[in-house]
MARKOLLO-533261 format. One record per residue (C-alpha): residue number from 1; residue in three letters; x, z, y. Coordinates in nm, 2 decimals. Example, Ala and Ser with C-alpha at 12.3 -4.5 7.8 and 13.67 -1.06 7.14 Angstrom:
<rs>
R   i  aa     xx     zz     yy
R   1 ALA   1.23   0.78  -0.45
R   2 SER   1.37   0.71  -0.11
</rs>
This chain:
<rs>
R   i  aa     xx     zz     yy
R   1 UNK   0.00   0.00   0.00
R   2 UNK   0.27   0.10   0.23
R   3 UNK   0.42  -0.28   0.19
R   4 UNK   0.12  -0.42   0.28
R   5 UNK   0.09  -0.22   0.62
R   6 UNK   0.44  -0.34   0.70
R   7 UNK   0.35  -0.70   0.61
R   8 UNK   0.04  -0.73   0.79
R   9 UNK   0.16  -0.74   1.17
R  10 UNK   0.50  -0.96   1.04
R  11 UNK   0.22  -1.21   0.86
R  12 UNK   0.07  -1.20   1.20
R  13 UNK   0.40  -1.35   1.39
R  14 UNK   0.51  -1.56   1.15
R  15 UNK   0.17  -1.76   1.14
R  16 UNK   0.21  -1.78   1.56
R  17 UNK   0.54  -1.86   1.53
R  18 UNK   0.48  -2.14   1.26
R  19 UNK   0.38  -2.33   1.53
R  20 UNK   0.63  -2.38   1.71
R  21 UNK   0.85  -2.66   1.69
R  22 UNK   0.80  -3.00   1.67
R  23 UNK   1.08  -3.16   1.44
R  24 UNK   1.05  -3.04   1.07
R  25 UNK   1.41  -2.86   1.15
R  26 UNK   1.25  -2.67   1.38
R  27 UNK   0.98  -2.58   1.17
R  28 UNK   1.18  -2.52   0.88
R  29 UNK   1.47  -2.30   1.09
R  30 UNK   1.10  -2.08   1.19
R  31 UNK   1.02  -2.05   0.86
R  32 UNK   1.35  -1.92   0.74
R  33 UNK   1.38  -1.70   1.04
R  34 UNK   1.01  -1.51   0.94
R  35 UNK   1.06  -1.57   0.56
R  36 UNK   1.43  -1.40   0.56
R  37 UNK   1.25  -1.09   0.76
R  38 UNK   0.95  -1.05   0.54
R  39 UNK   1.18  -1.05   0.24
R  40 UNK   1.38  -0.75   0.36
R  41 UNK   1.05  -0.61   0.46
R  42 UNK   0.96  -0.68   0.10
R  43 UNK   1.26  -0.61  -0.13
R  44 UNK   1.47  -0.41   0.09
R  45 UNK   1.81  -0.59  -0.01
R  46 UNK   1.99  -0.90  -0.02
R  47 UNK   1.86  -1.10  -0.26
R  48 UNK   1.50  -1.05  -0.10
R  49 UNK   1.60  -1.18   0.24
R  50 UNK   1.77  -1.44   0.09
R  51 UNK   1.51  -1.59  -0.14
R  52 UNK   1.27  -1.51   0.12
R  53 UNK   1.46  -1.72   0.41
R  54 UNK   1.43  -2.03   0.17
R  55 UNK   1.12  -1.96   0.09
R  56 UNK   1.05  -1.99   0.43
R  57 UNK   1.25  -2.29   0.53
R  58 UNK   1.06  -2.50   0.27
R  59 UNK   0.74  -2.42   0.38
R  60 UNK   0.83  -2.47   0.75
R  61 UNK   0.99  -2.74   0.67
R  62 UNK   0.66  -2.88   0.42
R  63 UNK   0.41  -2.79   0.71
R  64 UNK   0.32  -3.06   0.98
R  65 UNK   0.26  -2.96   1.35
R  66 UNK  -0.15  -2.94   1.44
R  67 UNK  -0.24  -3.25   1.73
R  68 UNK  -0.44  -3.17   1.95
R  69 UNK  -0.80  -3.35   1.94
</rs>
């Protein structure tokens, strides 16, 4: 439970920050950025904040910027 208090405001960012950028580099270096921090959030060591960071930097990387209408 206490991990998913800590996770809930971080989620929060990360999806406002997931819009920013408008090259899939900057997407993907967002991603990374919010996916290495929720992984030390998460696991609490190395490995965690690793995997998360790639995590992150594929999904960044695999999401295409909303246009507006």
């Amino acid at each position: 439970m206490k991990t998913i208090l800590k996770m809930a405001p971080l989620v929060g960012v990360v999806a406002l920050l997931a819009a920013c950028g408008t090259t899939m580099e900057q997407r993907a270096a967002t991603g990374a950025i919010g996916g290495a921090v929720a992984g030390q959030v998460i696991g609490g060591d190395t490995k965690s904040t690793v995997v998360g960071g790639v995590a992150g930097a594929a999904v960044g990387a695999a999401t295409t910027p909303r246009r507006p209408n």
